[in-house]
C-alpha positions in Angstrom: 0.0 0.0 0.0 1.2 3.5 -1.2 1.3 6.3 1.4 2.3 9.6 1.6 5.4 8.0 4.1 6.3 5.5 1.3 5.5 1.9 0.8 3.6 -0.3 4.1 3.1 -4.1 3.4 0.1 -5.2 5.7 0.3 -8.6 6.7 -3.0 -10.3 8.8 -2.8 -11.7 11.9 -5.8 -14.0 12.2 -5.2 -14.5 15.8 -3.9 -11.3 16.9 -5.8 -8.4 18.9 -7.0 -5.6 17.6 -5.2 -1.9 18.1 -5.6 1.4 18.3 -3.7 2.5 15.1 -4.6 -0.7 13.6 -6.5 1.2 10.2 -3.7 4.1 10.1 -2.2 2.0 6.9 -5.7 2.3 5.4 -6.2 5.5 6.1 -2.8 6.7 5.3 -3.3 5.1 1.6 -7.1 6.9 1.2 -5.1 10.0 2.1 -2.8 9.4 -0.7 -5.2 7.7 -2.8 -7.6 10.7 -3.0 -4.9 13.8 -3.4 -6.3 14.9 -0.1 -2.8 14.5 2.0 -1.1 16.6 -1.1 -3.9 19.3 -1.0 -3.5 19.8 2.5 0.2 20.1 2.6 -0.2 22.7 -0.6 -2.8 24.7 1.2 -0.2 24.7 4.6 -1.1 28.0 6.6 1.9 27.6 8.4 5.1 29.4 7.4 8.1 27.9 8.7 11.0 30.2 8.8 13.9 28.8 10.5 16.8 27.2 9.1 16.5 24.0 11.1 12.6 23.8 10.3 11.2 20.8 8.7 9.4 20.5 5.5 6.2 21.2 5.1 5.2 17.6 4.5 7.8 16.3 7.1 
């Protein structure tokens, strides 16, 4: 699955619980899926002026 953090493989675990962050993958891949995640990050309100800031998608 293709996110907007790279590539996630997703493997099932049949017997395993479930978790909290469990459908992040899936959401992170509609994100990047949909252009929403690159809209957003175009759109940024927040200027970042320092020399040790991150990018804007970081």
């Amino acid at each position: 699955m293709l996110t907007p953090g790279g590539r996630f493989h997703v493997r099932w675990d049949e017997n395993g619980s479930a978790t909290a962050l469990g459908q992040l993958a899936f959401f992170a891949e509609f994100l990047e899926v949909s252009g929403l995640f690159s809209r957003r990050v175009e759109g940024c309100p927040l200027p970042y002026t320092s020399p040790n800031s991150p990018a804007v998608v970081d």
